[in-house]
C-alpha positions in Angstrom: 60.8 -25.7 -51.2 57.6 -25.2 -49.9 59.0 -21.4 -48.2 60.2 -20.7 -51.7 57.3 -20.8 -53.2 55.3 -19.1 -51.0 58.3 -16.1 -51.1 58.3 -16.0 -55.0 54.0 -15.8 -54.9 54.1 -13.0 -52.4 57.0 -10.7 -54.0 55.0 -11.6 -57.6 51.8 -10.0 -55.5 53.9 -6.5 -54.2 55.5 -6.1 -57.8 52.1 -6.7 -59.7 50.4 -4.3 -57.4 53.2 -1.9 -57.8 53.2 -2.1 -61.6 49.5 -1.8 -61.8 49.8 1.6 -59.7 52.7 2.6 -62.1 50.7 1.7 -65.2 48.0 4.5 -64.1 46.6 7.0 -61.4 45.0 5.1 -58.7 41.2 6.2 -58.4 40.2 9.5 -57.2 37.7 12.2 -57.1 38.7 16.0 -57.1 36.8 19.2 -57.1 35.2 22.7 -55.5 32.5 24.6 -55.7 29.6 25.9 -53.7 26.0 24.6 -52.3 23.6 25.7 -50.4 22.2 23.9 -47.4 19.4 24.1 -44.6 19.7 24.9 -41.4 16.8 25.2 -38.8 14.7 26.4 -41.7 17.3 28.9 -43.3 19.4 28.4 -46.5 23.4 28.9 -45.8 25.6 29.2 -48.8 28.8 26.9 -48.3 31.7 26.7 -50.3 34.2 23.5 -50.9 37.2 22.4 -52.3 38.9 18.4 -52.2 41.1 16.0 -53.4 40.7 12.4 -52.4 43.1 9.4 -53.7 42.4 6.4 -53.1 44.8 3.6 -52.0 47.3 1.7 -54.1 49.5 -0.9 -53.6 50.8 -0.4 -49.9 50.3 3.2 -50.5 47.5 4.7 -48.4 44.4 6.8 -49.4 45.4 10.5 -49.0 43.9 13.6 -49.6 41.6 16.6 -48.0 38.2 18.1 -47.7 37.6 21.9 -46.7 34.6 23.5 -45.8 33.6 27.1 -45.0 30.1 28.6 -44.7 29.1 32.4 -44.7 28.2 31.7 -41.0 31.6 31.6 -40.4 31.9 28.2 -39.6 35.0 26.3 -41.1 36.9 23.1 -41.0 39.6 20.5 -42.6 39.6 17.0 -43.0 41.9 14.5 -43.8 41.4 11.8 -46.4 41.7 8.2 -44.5 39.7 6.1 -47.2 38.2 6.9 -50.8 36.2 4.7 -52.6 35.5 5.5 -56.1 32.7 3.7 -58.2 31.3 4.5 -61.7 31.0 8.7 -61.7 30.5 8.6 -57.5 33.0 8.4 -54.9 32.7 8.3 -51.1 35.5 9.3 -49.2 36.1 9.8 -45.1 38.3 10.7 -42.5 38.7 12.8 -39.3 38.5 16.6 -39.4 41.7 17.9 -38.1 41.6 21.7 -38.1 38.0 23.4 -37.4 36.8 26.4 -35.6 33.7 25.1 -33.7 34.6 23.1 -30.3 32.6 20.1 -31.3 34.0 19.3 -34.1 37.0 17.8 -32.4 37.2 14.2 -32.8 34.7 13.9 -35.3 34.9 12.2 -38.8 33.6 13.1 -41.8 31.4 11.0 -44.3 31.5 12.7 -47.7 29.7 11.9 -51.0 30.2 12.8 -54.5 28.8 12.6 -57.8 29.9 13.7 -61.3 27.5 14.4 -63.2 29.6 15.6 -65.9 31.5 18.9 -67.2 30.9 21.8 -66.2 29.0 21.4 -63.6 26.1 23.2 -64.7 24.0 21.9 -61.2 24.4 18.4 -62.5 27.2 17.2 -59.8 26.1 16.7 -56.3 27.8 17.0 -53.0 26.6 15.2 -49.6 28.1 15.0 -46.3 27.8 14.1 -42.6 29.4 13.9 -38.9 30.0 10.7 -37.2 31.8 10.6 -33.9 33.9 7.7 -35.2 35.5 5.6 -38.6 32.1 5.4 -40.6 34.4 3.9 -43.2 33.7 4.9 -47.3 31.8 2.4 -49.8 28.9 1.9 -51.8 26.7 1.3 -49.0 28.4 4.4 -46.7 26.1 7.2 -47.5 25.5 10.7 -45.5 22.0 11.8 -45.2 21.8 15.3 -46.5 22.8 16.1 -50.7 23.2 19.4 -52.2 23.6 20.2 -55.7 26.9 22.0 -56.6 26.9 25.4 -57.9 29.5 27.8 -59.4 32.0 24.6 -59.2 32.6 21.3 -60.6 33.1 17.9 -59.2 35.8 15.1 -61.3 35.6 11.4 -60.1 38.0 9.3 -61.6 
């Protein structure tokens, strides 16, 4: 009896969770755009585009970040987590494709705020290297942000 019970209350929990991903979009936070950032003292313009879903149900986070710079400098990274709260999101993973030797077998912690549309320099972008999982929250946050130009960030 006891078995049966527990049986019913965990197929209830994986047919709620699957209705409440059915009844709507699980969380995410899309955009591109363009910032400008500092290096040794000189300003590089960088350009971005991303789409990070977060988890739902049994169905993982997905999604991708990519990056070029007019130094040449490019990479992609693939969505492992996304957490999404209010108009921010924070979203990581490891960067898979890349053009610079030591980028390989990094992960990438990036940062987003909405601060509405269009863009207009209201939304902000912010990113950073770790060598391993930094993991995505609240509290997970890189230390460089750049205001978006020419672009527009969506968190939802």
């Amino acid at each position: 009896m006891k078995v049966a019970v527990i049986i019913f209350a965990l197929t209830m929990c994986i047919l709620v969770g699957a209705a409440l991903c059915l009844a709507g979009p699980a969380p995410k936070a899309t955009g591109a755009g363009e910032f400008t950032r500092m290096e040794d003292g000189v300003e590089i313009e960088a350009r971005f585009n991303f789409e990070a879903h977060g988890e739902c149900g049994n169905r993982p986070a997905k999604g991708w970040f990519k990056y070029h710079d007019e130094m040449g400098n490019k990479f992609t990274m693939e969505v492992r987590c996304v957490f999404v709260y209010s108009n921010e999101a924070t979203f990581s993973g490891p960067v898979v494709k890349y053009n610079m030797d030591e980028w390989e077998g990094q992960w990438l912690l990036i940062w987003v705020e909405d601060g509405g549309s269009p863009a207009d320099g209201n939304d902000t972008i912010g990113g950073q290297m770790y060598d391993s999982d930094p993991g995505c929250d609240e509290n997970t946050l890189p230390d460089d942000y750049w205001p978006v130009t020419n672009g527009n960030i969506v968190v939802h």
